[in-house]
DSSP file (Angstrom, degrees, kcal/mol; ACC not computed):
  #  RESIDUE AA STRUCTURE BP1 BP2  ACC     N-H-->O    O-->H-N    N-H-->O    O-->H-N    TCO  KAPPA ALPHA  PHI   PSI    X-CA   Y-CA   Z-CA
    1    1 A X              0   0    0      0, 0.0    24,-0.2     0, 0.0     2,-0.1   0.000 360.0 360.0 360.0 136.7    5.1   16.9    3.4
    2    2 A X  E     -a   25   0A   0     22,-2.2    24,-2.5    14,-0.1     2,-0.3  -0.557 360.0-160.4-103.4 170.3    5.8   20.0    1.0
    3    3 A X  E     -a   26   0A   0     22,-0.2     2,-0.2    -2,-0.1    24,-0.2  -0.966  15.0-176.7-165.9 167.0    8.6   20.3   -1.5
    4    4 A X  E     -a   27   0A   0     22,-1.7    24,-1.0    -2,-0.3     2,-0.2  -0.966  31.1-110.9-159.0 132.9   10.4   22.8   -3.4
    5    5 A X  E >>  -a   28   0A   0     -2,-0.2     3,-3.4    22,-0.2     4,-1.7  -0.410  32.2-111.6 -60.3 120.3   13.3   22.4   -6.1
    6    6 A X  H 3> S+     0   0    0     22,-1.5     4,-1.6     1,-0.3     3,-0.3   0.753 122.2  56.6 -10.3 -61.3   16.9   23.4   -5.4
    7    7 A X  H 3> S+     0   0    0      1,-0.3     4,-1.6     2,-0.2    -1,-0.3   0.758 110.5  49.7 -77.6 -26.7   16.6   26.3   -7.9
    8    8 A X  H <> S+     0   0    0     -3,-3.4     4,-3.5     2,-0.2    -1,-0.3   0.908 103.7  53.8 -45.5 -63.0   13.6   27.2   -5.7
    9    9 A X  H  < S+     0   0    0     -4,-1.7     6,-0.2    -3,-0.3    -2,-0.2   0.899 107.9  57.1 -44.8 -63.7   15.4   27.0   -2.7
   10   10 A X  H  < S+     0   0    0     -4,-1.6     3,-0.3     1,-0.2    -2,-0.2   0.593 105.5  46.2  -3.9 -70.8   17.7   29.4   -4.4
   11   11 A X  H  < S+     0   0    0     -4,-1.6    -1,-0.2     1,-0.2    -2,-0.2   0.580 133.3   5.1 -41.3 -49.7   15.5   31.9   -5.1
   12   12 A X     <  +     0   0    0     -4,-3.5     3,-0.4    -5,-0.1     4,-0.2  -0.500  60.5 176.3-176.7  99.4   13.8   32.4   -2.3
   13   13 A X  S >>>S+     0   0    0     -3,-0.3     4,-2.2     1,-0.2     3,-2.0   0.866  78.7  72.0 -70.5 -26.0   15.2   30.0    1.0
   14   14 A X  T 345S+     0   0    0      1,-0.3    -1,-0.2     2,-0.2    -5,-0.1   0.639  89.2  47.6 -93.8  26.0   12.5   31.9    3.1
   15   15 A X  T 3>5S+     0   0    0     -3,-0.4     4,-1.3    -6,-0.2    -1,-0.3   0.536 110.8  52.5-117.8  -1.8    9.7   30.7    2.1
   16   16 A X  H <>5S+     0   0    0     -3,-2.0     4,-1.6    -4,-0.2    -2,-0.2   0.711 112.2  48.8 -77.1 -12.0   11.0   27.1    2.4
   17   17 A X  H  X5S+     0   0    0     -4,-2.2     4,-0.6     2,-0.2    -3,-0.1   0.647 105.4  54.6 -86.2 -28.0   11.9   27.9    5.7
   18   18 A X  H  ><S+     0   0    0     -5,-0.6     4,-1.2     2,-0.2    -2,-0.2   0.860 108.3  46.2 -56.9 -57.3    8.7   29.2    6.0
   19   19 A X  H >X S+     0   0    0     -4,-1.3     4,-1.6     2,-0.2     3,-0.8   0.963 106.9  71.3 -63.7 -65.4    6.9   25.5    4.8
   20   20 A X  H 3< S+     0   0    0     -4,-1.6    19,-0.6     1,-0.3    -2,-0.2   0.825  86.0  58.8 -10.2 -53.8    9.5   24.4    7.3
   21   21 A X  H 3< S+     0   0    0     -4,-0.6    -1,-0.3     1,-0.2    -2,-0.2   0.982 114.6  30.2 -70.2 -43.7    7.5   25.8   10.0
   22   22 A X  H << S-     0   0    0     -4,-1.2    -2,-0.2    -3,-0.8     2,-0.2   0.665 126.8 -12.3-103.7  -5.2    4.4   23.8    9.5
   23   23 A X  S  < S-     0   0    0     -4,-1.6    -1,-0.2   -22,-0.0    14,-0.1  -0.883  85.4 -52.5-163.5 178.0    5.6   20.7    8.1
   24   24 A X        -     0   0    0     -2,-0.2   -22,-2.2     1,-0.1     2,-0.4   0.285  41.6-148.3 -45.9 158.2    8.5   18.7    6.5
   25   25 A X  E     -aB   2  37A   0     12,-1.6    12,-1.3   -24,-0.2   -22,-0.2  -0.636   7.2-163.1-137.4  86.1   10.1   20.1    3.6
   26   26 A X  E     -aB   3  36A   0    -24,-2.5   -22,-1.7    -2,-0.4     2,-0.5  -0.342  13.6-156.0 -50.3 137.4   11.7   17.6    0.6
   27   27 A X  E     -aB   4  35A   0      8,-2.2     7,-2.3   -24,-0.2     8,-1.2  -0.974  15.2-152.4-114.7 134.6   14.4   19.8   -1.6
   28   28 A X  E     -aB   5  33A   0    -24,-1.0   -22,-1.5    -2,-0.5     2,-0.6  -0.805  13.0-165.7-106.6 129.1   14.4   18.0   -4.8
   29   29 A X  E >  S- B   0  32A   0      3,-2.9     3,-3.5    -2,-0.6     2,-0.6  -0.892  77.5 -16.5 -97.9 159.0   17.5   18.1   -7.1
   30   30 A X  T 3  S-     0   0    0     -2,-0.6    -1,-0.2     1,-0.4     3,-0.1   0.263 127.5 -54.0  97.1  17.3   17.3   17.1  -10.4
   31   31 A X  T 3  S+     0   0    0     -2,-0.6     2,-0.4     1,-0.2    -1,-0.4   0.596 117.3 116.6  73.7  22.8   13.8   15.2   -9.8
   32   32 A X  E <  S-B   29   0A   0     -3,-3.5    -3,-2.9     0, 0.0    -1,-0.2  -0.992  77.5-116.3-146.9 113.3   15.7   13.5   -7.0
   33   33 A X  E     +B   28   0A   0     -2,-0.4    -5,-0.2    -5,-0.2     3,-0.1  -0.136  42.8 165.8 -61.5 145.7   14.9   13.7   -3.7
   34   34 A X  E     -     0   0A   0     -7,-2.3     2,-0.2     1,-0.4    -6,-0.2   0.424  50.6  -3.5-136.4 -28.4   18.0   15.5   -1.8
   35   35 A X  E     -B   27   0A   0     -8,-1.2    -8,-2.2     2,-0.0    -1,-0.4  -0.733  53.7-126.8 166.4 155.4   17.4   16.8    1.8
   36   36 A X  E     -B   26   0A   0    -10,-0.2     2,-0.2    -2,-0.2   -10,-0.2  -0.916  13.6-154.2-165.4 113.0   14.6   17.3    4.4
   37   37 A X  E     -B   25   0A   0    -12,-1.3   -12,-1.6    -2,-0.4     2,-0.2  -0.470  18.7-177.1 -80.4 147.8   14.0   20.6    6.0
   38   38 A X        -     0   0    0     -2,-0.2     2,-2.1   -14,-0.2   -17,-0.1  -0.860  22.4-128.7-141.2 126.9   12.5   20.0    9.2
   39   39 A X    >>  -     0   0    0    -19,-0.6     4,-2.0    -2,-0.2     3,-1.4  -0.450  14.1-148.2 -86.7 109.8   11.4   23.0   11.5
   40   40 A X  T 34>S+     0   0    0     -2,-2.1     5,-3.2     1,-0.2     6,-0.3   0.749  92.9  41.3  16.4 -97.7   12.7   22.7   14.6
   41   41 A X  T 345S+     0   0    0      3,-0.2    -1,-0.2     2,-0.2    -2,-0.1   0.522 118.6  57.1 -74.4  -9.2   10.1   24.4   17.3
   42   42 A X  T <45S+     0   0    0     -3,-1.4    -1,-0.2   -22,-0.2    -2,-0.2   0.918 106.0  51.3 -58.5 -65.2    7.0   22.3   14.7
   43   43 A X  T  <5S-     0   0    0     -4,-2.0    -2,-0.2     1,-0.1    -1,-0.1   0.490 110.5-124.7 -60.9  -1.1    8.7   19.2   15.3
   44   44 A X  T   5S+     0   0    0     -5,-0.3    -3,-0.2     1,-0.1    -4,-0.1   0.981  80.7 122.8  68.0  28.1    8.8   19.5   19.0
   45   45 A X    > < +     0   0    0     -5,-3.2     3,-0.9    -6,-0.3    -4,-0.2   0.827  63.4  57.7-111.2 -51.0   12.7   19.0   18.2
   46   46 A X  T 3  S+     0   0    0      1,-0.3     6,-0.8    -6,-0.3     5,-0.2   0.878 104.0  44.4 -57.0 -58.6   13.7   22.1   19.9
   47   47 A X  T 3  S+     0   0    0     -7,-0.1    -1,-0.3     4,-0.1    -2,-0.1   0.515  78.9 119.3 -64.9  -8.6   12.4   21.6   23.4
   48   48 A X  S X  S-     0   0    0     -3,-0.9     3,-2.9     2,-0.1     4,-0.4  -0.300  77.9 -84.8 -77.2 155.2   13.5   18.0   24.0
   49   49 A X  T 3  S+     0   0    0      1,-0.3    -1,-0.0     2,-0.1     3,-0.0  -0.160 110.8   2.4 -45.6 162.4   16.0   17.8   26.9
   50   50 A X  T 3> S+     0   0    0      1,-0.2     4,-1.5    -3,-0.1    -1,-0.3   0.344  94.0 116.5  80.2  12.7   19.2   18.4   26.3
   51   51 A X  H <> S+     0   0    0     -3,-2.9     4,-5.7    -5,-0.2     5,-0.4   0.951  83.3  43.0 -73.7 -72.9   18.8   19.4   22.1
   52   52 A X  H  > S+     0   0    0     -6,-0.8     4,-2.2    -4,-0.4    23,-0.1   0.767 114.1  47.4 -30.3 -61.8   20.1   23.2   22.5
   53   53 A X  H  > S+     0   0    0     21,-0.4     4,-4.2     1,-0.3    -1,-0.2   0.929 113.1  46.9 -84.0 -49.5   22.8   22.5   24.6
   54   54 A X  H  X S+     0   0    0     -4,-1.5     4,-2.1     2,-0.2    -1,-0.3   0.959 122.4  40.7 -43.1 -52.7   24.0   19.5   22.2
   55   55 A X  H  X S+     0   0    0     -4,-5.7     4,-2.6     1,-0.2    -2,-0.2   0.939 114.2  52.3 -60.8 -33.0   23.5   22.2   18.9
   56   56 A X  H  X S+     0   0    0     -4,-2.2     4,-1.9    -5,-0.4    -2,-0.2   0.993 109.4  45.1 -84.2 -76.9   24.8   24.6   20.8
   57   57 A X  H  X S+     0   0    0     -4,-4.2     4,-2.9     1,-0.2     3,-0.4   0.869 118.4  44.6 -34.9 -64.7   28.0   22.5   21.7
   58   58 A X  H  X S+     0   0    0     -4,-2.1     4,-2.4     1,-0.3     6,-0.3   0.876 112.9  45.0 -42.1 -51.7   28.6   21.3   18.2
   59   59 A X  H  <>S+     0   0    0     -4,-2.6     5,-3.6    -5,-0.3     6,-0.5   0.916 114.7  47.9 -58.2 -36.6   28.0   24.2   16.4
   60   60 A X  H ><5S+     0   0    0     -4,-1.9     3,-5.0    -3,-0.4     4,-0.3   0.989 115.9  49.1 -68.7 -64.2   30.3   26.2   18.9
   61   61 A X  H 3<5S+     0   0    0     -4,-2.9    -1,-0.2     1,-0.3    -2,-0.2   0.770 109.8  56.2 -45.3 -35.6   33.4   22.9   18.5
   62   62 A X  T 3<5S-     0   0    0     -4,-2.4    -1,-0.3    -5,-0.2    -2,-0.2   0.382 120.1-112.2 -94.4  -2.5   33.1   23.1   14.8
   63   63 A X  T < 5S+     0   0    0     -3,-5.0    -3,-0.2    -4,-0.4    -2,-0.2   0.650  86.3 109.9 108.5  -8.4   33.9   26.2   14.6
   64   64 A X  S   <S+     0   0    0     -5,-3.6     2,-0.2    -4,-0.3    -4,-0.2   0.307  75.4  37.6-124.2  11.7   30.1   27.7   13.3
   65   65 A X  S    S-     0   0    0     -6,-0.5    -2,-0.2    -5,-0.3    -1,-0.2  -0.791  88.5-114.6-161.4 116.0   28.5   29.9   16.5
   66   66 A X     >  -     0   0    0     -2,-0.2     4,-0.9    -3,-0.1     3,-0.3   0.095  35.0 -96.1 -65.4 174.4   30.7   32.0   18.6
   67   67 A X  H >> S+     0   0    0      1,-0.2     4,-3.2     2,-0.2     3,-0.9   0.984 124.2  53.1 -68.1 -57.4   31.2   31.1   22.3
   68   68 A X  H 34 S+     0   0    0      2,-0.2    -1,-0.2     1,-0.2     4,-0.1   0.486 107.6  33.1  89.4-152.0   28.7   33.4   22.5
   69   69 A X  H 3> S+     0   0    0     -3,-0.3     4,-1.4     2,-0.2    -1,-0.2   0.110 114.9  70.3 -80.6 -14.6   25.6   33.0   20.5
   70   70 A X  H XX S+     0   0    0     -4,-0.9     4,-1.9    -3,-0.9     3,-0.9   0.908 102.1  43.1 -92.5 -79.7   26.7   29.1   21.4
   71   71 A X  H 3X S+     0   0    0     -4,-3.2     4,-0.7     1,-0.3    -2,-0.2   0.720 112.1  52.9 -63.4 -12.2   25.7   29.8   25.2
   72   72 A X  H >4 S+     0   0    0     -5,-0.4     3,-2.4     2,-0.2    -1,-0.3   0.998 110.3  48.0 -70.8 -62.9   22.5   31.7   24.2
   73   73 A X  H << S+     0   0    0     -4,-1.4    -2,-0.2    -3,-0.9    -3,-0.1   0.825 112.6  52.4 -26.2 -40.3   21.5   28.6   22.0
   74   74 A X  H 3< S-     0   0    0     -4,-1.9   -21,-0.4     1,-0.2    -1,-0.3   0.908 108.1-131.2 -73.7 -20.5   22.2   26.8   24.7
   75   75 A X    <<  +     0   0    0     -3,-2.4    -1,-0.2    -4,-0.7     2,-0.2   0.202  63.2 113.8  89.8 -16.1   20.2   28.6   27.0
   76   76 A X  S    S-     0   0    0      1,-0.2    -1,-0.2     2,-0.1    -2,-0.2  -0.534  73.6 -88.9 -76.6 146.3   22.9   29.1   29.8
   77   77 A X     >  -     0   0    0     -2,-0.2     4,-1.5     1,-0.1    -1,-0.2  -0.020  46.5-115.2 -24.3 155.3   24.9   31.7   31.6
   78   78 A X  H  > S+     0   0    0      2,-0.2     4,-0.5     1,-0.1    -7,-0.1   0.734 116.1  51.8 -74.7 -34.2   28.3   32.3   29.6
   79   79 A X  H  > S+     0   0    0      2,-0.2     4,-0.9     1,-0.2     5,-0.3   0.626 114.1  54.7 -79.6 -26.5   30.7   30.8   32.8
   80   80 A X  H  > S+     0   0    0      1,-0.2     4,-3.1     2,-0.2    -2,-0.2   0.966 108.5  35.5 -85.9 -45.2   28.3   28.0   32.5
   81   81 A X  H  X S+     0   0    0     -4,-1.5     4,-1.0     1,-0.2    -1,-0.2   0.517 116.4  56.6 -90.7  10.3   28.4   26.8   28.9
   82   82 A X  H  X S+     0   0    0     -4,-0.5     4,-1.2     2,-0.2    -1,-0.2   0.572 110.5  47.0 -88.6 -19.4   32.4   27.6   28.9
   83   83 A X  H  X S+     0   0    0     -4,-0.9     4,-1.0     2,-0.2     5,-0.2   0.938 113.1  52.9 -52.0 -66.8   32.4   25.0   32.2
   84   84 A X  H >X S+     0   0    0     -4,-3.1     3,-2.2    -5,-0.3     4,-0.6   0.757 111.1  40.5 -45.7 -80.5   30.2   22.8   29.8
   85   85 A X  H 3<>S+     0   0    0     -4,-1.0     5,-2.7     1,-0.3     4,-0.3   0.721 116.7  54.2 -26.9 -52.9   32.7   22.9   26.7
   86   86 A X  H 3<5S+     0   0    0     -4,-1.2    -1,-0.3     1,-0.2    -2,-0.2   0.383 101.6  53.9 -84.7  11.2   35.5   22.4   29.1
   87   87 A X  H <<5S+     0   0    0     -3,-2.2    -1,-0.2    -4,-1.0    -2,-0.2   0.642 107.2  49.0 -69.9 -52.6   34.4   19.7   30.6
   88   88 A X  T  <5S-     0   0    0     -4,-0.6    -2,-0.2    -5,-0.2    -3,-0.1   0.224 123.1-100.8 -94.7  10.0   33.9   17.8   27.5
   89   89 A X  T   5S+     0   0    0     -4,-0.3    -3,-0.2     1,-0.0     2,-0.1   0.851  74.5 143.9  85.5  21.4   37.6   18.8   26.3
   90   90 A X      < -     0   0    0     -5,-2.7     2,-0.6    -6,-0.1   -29,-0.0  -0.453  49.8-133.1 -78.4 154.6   36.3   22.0   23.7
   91   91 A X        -     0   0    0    -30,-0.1    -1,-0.1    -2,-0.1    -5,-0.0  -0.988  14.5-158.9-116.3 136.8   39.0   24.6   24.0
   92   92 A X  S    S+     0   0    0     -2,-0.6     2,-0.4   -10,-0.1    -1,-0.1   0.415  77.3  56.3 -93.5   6.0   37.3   27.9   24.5
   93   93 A X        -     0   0    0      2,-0.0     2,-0.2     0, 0.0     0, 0.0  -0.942  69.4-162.5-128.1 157.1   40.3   30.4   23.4
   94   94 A X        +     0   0    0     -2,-0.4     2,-0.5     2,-0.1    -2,-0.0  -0.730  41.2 140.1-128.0  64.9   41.6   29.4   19.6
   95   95 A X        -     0   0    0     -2,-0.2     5,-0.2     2,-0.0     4,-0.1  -0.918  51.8-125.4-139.2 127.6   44.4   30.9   19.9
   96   96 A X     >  -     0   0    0     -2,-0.5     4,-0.9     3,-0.1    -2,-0.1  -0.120  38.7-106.8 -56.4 169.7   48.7   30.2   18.7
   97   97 A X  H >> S+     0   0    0      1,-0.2     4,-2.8     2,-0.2     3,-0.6   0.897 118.8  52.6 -75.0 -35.2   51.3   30.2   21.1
   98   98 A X  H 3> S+     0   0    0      1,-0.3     4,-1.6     2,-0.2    -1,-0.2   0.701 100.4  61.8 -70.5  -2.5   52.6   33.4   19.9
   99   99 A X  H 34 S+     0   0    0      2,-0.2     4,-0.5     1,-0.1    -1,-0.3   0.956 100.5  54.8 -83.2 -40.4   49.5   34.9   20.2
  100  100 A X  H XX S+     0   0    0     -4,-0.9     4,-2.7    -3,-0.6     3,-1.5   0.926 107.5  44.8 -31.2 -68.9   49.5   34.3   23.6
  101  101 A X  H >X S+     0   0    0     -4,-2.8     3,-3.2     1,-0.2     4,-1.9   0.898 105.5  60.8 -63.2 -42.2   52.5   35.9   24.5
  102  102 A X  H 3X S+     0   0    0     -4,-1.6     4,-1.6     1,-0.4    -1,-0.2   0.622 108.8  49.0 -45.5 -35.2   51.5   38.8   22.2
  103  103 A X  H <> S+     0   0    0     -3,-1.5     4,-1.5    -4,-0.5    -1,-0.4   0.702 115.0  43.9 -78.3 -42.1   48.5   39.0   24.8
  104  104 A X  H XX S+     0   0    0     -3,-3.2     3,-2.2    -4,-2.7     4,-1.5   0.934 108.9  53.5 -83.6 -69.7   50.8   38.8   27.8
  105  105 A X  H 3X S+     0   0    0     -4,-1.9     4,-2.5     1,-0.3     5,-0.2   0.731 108.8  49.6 -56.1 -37.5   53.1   41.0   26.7
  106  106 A X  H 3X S+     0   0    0     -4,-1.6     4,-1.5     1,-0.2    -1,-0.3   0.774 113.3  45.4 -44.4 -47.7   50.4   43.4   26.1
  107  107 A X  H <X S+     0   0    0     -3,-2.2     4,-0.7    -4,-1.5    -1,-0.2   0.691 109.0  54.5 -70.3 -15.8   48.9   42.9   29.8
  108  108 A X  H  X S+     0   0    0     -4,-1.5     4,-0.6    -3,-0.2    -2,-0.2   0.858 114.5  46.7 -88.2 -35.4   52.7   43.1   31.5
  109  109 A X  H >X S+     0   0    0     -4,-2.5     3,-2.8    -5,-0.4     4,-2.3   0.999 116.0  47.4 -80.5 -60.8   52.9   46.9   29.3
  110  110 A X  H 3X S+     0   0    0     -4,-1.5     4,-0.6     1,-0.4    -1,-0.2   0.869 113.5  42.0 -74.2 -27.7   49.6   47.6   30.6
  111  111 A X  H 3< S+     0   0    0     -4,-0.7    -1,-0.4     1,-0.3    -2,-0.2   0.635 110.9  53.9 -89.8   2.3   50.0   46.8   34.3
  112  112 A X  H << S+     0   0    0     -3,-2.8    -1,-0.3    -4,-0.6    -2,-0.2   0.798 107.3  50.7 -90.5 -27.5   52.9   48.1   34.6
  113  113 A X  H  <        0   0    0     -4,-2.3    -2,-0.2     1,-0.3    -3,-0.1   0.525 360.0 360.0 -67.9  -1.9   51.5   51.7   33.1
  114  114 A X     <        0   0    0     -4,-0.6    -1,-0.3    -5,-0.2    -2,-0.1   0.437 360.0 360.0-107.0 360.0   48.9   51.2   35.4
């Protein structure tokens, strides 16, 4: 296990990310251990069934990966991981009601011009 001081971290994250790749990585605050870097694809973490699609959901529910970059993570077609999400109750448009109509009204102008 490597370590590297907050202020470290700070300085320069990509070479902790770097220790990251070949083995665990303590960040020490204050001489006090604080949080555990772990690299993914080292750890075998990445590949295990069903990991992407689980990061992939969260990050996408919480708001932190676009729908996206979410179904690339995930590894799936885009109609496939918006199935996935909306299966498990995610709503894949964010959007107010008046934003909606704003959106219809905008498609009734356009099809009718059309």
């Amino acid at each position: 296990m490597k370590t590297v001081n907050v202020s470290g971290l700070k300085n320069n994250p990509s070479e902790a990310l770097r220790m990251a790749h070949d083995d665990m990585v303590l960040i020490m605050n204050r001489n006090e251990p604080d949080a555990l870097m772990i690299g993914l694809k080292s750890a075998k973490i990445i590949g295990m069934p069903g990991v992407r699609k689980a990061l992939a959901t969260a990050l996408f529910k919480e708001g932190n990966l676009s729908l996206a970059r979410s179904a690339k993570l995930a590894d799936m077609p885009l109609a496939d991981f918006i199935a996935h999400v909306s299966r498990l109750g995610i709503s894949v448009i964010d959007q107010t009601a008046e934003e909606v109509q704003q959106d219809m009204d905008a498609l009734e102008q356009w099809l009718a011009g059309a």
